[in-house]
C-alpha positions as CSV (number, residue, x, y, z in Angstrom):
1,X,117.9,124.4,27.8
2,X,115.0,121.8,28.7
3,X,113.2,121.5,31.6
4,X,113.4,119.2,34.1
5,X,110.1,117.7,33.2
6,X,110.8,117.4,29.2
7,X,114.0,115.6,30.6
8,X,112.3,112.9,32.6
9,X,109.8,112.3,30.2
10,X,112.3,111.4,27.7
11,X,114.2,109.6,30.1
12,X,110.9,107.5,30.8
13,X,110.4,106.8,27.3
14,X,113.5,104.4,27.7
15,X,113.1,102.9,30.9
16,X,109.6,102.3,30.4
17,X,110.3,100.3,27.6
18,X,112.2,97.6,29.6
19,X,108.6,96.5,31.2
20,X,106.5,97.5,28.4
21,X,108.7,97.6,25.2
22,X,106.0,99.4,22.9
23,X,103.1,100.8,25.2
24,X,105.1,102.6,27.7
25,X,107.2,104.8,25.3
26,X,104.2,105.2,22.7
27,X,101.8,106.6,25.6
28,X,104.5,109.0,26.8
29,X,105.2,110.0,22.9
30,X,101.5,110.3,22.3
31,X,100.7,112.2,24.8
32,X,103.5,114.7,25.0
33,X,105.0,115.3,21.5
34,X,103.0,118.0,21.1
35,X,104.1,120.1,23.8
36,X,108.0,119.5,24.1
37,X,110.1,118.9,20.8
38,X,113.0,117.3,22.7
39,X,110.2,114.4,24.3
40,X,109.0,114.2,20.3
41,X,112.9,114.0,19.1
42,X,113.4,111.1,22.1
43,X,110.4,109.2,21.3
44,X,110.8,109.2,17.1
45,X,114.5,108.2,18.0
46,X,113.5,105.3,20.5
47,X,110.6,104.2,18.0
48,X,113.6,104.5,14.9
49,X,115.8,102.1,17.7
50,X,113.0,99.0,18.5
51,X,112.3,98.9,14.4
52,X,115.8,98.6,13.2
53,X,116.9,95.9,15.9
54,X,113.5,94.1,15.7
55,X,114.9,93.7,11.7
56,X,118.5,92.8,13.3
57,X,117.0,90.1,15.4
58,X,114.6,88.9,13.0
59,X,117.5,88.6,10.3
60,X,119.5,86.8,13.5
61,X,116.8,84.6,14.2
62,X,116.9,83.2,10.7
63,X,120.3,83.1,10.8
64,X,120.4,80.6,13.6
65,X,119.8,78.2,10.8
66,X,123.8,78.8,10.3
67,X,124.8,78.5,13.8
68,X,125.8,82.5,13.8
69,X,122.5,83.7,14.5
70,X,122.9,82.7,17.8
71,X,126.1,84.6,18.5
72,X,124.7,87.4,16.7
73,X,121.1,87.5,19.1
74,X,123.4,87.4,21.9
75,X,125.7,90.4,20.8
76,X,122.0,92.2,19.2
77,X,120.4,91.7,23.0
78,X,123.5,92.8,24.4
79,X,123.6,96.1,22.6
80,X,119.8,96.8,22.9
81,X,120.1,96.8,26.9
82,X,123.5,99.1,26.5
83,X,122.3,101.3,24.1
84,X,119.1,102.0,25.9
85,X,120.5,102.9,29.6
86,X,123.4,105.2,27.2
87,X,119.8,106.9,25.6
88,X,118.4,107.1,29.5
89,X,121.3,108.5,30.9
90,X,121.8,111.3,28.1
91,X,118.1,112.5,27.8
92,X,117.6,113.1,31.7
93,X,121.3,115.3,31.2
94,X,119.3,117.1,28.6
95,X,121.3,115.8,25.6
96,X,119.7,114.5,22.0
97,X,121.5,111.2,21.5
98,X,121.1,108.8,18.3
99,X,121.4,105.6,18.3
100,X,124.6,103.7,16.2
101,X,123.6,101.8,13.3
102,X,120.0,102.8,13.0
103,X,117.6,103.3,10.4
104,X,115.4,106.7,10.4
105,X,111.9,105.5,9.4
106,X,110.4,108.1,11.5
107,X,111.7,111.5,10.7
């Protein structure tokens, strides 16, 4: 069981990444990976999460060229905000969710 602090921590790590995208989680990461493995395992999966749909909106973006870029930004945007409250909602219940269609850089 994780404490109620390792649980808002990780739960911070997404919601402070709709105001600050890469500072917010990185400083909570940083500076608490050390002492709680489920903030570490939260902030390797939210890192793992802005890298692959960065490359799934830079891919989009180039695929606007085609006219389905733009449907697909839309739908990649559209996920991104989804995905993040889902990750949000299960780390302050104390639960290790993964992302869908992710790539693990960080393991």
């Amino acid at each position: 069981m994780t404490s109620s602090d390792d649980r808002l921590f990780a739960m911070l790590i997404y919601v402070l990444s709709f105001p600050f995208p890469i500072l917010g989680p990185l400083l909570i990461w940083l500076l608490k990976r050390e002492d709680s493995e489920f903030v570490d395992y939260h902030g390797k999966e939210y890192f793992n999460f802005f890298v692959s749909y960065f490359i799934f909106g830079a891919i989009a973006s180039i695929l606007v060229i085609l006219v389905v870029g733009i449907i697909l930004l839309i739908i990649i945007g559209i996920m991104a905000f989804v995905l993040t409250i889902i990750a949000a909602v299960k780390s302050y219940q104390g639960e290790r969710y993964r992302f869908p269609f992710i790539f693990h850089f960080i393991k």
